[in-house]
C-alpha positions as CSV (number, residue, x, y, z in Angstrom):
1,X,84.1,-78.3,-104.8
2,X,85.6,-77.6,-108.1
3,X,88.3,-75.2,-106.8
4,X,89.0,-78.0,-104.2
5,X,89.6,-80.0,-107.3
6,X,91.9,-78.1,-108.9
7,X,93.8,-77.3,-106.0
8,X,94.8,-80.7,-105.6
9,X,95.5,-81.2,-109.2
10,X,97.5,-78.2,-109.4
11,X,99.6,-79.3,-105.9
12,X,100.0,-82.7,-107.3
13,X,101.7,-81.4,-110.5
14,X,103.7,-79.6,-108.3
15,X,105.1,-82.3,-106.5
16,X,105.6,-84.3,-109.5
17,X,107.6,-81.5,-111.0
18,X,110.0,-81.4,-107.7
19,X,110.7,-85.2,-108.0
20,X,111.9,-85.2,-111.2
21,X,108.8,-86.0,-113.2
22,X,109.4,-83.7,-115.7
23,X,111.0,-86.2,-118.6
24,X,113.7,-84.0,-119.5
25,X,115.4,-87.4,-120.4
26,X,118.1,-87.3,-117.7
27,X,118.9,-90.0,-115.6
28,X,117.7,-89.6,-111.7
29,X,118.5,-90.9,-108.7
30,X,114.9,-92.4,-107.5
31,X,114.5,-95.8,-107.4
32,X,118.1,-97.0,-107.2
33,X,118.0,-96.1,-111.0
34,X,121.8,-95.1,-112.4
35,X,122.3,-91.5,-112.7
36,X,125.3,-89.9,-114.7
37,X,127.2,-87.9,-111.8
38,X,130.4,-88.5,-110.7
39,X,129.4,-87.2,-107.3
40,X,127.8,-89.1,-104.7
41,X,126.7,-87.4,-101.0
42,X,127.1,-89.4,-98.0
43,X,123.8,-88.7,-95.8
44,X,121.5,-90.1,-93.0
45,X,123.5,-93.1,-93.5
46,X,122.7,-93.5,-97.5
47,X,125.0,-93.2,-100.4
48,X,123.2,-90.6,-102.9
49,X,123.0,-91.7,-105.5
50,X,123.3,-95.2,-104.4
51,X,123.8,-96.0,-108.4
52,X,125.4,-94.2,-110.9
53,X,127.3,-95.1,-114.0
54,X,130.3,-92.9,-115.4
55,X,132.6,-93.6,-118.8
56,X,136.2,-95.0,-117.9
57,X,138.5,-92.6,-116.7
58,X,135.9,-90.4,-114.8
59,X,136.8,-89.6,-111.0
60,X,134.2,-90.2,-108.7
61,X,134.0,-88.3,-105.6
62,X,132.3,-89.1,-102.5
63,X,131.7,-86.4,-99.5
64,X,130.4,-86.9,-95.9
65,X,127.9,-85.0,-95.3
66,X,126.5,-86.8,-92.5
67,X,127.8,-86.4,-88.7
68,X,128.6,-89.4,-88.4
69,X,132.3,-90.7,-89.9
70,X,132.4,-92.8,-93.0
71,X,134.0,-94.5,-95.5
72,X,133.8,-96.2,-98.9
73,X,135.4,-100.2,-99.4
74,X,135.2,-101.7,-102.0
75,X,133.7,-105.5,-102.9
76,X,136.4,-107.8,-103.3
77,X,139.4,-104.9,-102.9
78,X,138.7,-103.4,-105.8
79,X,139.5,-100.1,-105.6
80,X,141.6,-98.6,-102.7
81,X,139.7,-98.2,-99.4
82,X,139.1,-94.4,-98.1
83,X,140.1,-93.4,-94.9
84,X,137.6,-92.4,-92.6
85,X,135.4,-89.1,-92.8
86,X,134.6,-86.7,-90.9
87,X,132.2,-84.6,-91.7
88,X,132.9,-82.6,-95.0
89,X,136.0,-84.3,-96.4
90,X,136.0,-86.4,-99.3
91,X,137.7,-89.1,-100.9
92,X,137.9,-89.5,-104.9
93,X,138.9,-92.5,-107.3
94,X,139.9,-92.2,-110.9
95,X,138.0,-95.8,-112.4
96,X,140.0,-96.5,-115.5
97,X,138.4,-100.1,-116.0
98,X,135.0,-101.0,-117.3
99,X,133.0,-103.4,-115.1
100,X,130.6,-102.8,-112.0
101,X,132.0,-102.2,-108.7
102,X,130.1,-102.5,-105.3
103,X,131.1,-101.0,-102.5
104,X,130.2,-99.9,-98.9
105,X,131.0,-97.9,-95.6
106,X,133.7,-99.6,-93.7
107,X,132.3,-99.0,-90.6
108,X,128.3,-99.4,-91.2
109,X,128.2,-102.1,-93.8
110,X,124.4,-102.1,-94.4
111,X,125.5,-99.1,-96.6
112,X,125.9,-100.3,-100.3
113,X,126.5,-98.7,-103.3
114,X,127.2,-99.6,-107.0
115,X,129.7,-97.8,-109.7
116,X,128.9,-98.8,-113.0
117,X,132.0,-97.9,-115.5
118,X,131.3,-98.3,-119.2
């Protein structure tokens, strides 16, 4: 029974380890939490991160890596829209103001994300 036990304690740290529990005092992307990237994945119909937060002047680049095409639109026009995406291309904007800026995809709007600029 014992080795049973520690198996499981031992697989458990494990998978804490591979999710980022480690509290190396980096932001992560779990949770909808802001994460300091300027790089955000398009996949399975999610922006990843969904949140991040970058200093003024900081391109951020977002890349389809789904099958499906995408694009980013901003709330409100506030940033340019991208063009749609196939499948590995990517689309960058330089955010030179400070504020917080939602966007989506153009075509499936249930996808949101936030850039946070400081």
């Amino acid at each position: 029974m014992r080795k049973h036990l520690v198996l499981v304690v031992g697989l458990l740290a494990i998978a804490l380890a591979a999710c980022g529990g480690g509290g190396d005092g980096e932001a992560s992307s779990g949770g909808g939490e802001a994460t300091a990237t300027n790089q955000v994945d398009i996949v399975e119909f999610n922006f990843k991160p969904q949140t991040i937060t970058v200093d003024a002047g900081t391109t951020v680049t977002w890349t389809n890596s789904d099958t499906f095409p995408h694009s980013v639109k901003a709330e409100g026009d506030a940033f340019p829209v991208s063009p749609d995406m196939a499948q590995g291309q990517t689309y960058s904007f330089t955010f030179t103001q400070a504020g917080t800026y939602a966007y989506f995809c153009g075509i499936h709007n249930s996808m949101v994300g936030t850039v946070t600029v400081k």
